[in-house]
N, C-alpha and C positions, 0 to 999 in steps of 0.2 A: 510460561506461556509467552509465546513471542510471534508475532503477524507485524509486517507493515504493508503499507501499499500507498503508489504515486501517481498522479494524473498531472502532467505539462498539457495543462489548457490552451498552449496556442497547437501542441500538438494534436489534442480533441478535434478543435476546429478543421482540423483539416480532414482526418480520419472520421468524425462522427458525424451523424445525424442527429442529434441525441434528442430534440423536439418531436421525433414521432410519438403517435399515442400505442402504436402495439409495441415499438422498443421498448420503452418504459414498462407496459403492462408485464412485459416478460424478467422485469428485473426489479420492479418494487413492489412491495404492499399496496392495500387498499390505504390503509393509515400516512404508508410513504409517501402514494401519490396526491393524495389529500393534502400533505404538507408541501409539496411540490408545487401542486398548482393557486394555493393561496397569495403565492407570494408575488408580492406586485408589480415586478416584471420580470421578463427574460432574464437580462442578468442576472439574477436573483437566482430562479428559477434554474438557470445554467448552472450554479455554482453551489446551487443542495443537488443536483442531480449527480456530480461528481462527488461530492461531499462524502452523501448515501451511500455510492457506489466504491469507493475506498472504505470506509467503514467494513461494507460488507467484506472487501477481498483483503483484509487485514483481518476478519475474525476469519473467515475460512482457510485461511494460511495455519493460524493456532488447531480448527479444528481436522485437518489434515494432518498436520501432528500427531496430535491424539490419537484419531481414527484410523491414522494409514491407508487413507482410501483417497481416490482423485473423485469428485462427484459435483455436476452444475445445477443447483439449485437457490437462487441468489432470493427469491422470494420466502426462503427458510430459515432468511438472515434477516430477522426485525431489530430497525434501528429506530433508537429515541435519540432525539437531542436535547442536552439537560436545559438549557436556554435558547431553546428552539423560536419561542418570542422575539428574542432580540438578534435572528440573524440577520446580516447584514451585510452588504457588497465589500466594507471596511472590516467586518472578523478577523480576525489574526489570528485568533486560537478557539478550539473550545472541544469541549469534552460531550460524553456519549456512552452509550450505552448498545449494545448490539445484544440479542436472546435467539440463539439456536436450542433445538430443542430446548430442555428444561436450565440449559447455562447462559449465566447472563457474563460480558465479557464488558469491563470499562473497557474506552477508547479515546483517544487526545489524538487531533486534526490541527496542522498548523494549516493556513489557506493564505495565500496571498494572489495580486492579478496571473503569477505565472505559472503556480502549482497547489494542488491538495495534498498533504501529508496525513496520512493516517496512520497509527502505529499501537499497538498495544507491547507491552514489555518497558525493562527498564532499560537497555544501554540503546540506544538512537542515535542513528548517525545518517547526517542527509551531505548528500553532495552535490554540488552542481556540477556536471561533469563539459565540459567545452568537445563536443565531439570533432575532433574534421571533417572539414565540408565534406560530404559524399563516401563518409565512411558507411561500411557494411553493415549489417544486423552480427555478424560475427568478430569484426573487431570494435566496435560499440559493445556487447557482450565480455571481451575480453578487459578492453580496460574498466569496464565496471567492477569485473573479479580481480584485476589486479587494486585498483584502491581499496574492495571489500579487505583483502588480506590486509595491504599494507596499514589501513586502519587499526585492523584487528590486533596486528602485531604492534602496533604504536602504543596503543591500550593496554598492550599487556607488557611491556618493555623489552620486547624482544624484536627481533629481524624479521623482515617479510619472509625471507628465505627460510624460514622455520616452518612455514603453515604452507597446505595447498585446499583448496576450495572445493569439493566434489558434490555431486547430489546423488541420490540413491536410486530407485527403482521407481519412486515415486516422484523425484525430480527435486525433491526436499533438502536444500544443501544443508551441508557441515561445513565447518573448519576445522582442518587433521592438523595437528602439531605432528610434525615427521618423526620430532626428536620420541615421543611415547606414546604417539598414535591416539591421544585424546581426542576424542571428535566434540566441537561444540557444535549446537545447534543454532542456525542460522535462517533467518527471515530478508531474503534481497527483494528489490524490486527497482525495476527502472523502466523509465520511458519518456520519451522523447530527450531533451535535455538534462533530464534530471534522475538520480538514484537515491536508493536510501537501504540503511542493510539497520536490523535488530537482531541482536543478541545477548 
């Protein structure tokens, strides 16, 4: 089982709204948003709303997997947090729990002021990627896939030049070793400055 997922919070800010009450309605529980708006401010508040929101899109990456099917329904992703008590502007880390239908997925969040990490699985790998000023959605995209490999291949003691990146019909990458065509299964995500690949 492998999902991750990433939010560059100063990217948010500029893309989101994310203090509406019908955005929210459409993306968390009643239980979620209960947790949401107890907390004693905005900032706070700003940073479970991300939180939640990678939680969810790191287990629905796994249950995509699984199911083979592309489907938006982020209210059918309920997330606990296991020291939900003690969140806080300063967290660094903390773990979780998400329940689709009858499966419950643990989940581990690194959060610092410039990103949420979310990830389930064991091999993690985060990168901070330096884009060029005024690069494209398509070579931003490309050098993500080119570190995903060259990682991968570091990992495993081999040459980049060994692996290529593809995703299937559902958009789900692998990692193809050329040499025997093994396909690993692969969890990327990136956004604004920042990426992270599981496998």
């Amino acid at each position: 089982m492998i999902g991750n997922d990433i939010v560059d919070l100063r990217q948010t800010r500029i893309d989101s709204d994310w203090d509406r009450p019908r955005f929210l309605k459409k993306l968390f529980t009643s239980k979620e948003l209960e947790l949401i708006n107890i907390q004693p401010s905005k900032a706070l508040q700003e940073k479970l709303v991300w939180l939640l929101w990678t939680m969810k899109e790191a287990t629905y990456k796994v249950v995509m997997h699984t199911e083979k099917r592309r489907f938006f329904a982020p209210k059918s992703f309920q997330c606990t947090l296991y020291a939900a008590n003690d969140f806080k502007l300063e967290t660094k880390k903390t773990t979780g729990q998400v329940t689709f239908k009858d499966q419950n997925f643990n989940i581990t969040s690194e959060l610092n002021q410039n990103y949420i990490y979310s990830y389930i699985g064991k091999n993690n790998v985060f990168n901070l990627i330096n884009f060029v000023k005024g690069a494209s959605a398509v070579q931003k995209s490309n050098i993500t896939k080119m570190n995903i490999i060259k990682e991968f291949a570091n990992q495993n003691n081999l040459t980049s030049s060994s692996y290529i990146l593809r995703k299937n019909e559902l958009g789900i990458p692998n990692i193809i070793n050329l040499k025997n065509l093994k396909e690993t299964p692969c969890s990327i995500t990136h956004h604004g400055r920042f990426s992270g690949i599981s496998f």
